[in-house]
BALUMZA-316524 format. One record per residue: residue in one letter; residue number from 1; z, x, y of N, C-alpha, C in turn. Coordinates in Angstrom, 1 decimal. Layout:
N
residu:num:n_up:n_east:n_north:ca_up:ca_east:ca_north:c_up:c_east:c_north
A:NUM:Z:X:Y:Z:X:Y:Z:X:Y
...
//
This chain:
81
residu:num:n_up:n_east:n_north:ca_up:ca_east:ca_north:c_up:c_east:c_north
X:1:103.7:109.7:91.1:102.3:109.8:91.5:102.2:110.2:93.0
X:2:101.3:111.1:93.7:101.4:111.6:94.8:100.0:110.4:95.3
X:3:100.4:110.2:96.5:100.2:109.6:97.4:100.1:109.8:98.8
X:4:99.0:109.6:99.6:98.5:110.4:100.7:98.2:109.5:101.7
X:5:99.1:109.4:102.8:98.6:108.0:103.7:98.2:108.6:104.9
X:6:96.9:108.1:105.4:96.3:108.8:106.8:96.1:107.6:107.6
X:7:95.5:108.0:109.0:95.2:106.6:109.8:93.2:107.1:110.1
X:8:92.8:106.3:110.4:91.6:105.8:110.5:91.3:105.6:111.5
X:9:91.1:106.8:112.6:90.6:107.3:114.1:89.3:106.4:114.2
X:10:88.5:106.0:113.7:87.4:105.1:113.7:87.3:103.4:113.9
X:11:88.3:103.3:112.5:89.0:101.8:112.8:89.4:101.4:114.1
X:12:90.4:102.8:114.9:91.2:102.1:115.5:90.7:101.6:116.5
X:13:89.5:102.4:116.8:88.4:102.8:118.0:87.3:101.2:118.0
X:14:86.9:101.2:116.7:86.5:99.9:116.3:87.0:98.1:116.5
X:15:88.5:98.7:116.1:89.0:97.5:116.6:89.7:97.0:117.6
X:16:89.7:97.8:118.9:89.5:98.3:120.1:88.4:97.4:121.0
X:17:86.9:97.8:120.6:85.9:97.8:121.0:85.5:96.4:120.8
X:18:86.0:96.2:119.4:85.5:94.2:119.1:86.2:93.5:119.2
X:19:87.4:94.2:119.3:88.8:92.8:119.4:88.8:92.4:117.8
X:20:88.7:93.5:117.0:89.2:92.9:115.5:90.7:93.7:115.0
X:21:91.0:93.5:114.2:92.7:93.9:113.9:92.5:94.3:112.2
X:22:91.8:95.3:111.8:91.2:95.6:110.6:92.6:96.6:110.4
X:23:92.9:96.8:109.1:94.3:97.7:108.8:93.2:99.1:108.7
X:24:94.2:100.0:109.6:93.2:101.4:110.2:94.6:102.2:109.5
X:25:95.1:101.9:108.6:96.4:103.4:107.6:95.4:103.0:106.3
X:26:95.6:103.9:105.2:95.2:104.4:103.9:96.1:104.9:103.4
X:27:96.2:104.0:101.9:97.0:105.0:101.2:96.4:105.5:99.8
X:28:96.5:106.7:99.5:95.3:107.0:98.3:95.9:107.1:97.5
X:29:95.8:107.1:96.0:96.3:107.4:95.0:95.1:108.1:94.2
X:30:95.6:108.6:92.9:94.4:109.0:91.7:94.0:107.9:91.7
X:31:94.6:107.0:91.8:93.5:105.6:91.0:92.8:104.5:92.4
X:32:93.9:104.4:93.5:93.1:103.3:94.5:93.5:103.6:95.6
X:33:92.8:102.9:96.8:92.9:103.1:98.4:93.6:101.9:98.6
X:34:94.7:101.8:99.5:95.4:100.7:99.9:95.0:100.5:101.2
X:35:94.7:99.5:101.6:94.6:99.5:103.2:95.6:98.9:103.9
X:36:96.4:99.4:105.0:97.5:98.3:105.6:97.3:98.6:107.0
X:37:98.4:97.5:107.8:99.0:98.3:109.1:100.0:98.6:109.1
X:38:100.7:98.6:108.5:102.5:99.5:108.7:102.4:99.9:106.5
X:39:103.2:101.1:106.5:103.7:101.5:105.7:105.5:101.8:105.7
X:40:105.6:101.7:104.5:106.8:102.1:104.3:107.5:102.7:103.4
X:41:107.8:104.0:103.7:107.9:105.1:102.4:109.8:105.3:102.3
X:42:109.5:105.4:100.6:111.3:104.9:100.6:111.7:106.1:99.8
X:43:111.6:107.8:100.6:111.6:108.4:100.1:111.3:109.6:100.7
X:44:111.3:111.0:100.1:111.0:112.6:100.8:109.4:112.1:101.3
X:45:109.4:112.6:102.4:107.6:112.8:102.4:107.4:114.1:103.3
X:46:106.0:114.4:103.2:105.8:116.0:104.2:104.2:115.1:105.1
X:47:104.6:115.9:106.0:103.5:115.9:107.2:102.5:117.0:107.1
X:48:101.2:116.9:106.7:100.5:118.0:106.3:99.3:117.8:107.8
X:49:98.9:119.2:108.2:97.9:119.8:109.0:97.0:120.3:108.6
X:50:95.8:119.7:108.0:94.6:121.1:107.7:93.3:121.1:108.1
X:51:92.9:121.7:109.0:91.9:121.1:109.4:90.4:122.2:108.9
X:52:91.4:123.0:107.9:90.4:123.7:107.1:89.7:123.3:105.9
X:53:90.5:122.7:105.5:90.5:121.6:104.2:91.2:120.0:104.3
X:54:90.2:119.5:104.6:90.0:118.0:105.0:90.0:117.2:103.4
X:55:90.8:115.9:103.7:90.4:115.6:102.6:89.0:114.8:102.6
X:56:88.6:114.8:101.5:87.4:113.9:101.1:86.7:112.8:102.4
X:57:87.7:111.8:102.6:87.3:111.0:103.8:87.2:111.6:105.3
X:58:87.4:113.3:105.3:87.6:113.1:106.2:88.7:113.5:107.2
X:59:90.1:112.9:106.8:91.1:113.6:107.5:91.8:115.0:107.7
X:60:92.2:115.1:108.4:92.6:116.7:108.5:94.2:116.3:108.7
X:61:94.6:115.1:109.1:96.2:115.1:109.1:96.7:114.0:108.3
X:62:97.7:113.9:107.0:98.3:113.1:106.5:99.6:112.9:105.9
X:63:99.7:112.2:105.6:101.0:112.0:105.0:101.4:112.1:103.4
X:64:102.2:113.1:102.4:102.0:113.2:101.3:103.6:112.7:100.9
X:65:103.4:112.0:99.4:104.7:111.5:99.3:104.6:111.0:97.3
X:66:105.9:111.8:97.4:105.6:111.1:95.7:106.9:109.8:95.5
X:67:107.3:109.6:96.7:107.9:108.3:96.1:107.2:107.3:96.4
X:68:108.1:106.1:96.1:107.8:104.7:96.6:106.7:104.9:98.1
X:69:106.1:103.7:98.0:105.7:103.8:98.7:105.3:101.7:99.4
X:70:105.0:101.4:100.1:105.0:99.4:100.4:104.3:99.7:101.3
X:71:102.8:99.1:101.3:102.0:99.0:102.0:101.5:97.5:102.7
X:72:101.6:97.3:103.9:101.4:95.9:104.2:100.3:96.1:105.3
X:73:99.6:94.7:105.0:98.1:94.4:105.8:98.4:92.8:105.7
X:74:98.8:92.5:106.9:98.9:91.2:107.0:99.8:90.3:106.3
X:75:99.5:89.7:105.5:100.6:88.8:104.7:100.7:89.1:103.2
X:76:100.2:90.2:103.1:100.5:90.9:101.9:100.9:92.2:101.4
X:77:101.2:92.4:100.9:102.5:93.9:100.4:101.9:94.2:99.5
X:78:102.4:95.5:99.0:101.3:96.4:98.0:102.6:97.5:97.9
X:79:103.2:97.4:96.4:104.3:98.4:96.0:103.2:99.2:95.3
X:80:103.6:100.6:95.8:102.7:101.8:94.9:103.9:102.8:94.3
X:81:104.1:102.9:93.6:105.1:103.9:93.0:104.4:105.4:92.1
//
């Protein structure tokens, strides 16, 4: 399953501004958004540039990967395969 992790220029800016520690990475799938602060990809990935075709939310730069993937936000982990 291809999987697409970006970071969240807004959050980061947000949690900056309030002193909050909100997870500002995304990881998308066909089926769900993962929210974390550190990822961990156990596998090929590509570094994609487009700022002609943005995805949906928004981003123009992310990360595509069809392997494994371990998403963590705090004290919890999130295996996406």
């Amino acid at each position: 399953m291809l999987k697409r992790i970006h970071v969240n220029q807004h959050l980061i800016r947000s949690n900056r501004r309030n002193g909050e520690n909100v997870p500002p990475l995304t990881v998308k799938t066909s089926r769900s958004n993962v929210k974390a602060h550190e990822v961990v990809i156990d596998g090929p990935s590509r570094l994609v540039y487009s700022p002609e075709r943005p995805l949906a939310c928004g981003a123009r730069v992310w990360i595509e990967t069809n392997a494994p993937v371990i998403a963590i936000a705090d004290d919890d982990c999130t295996e996406l395969r």
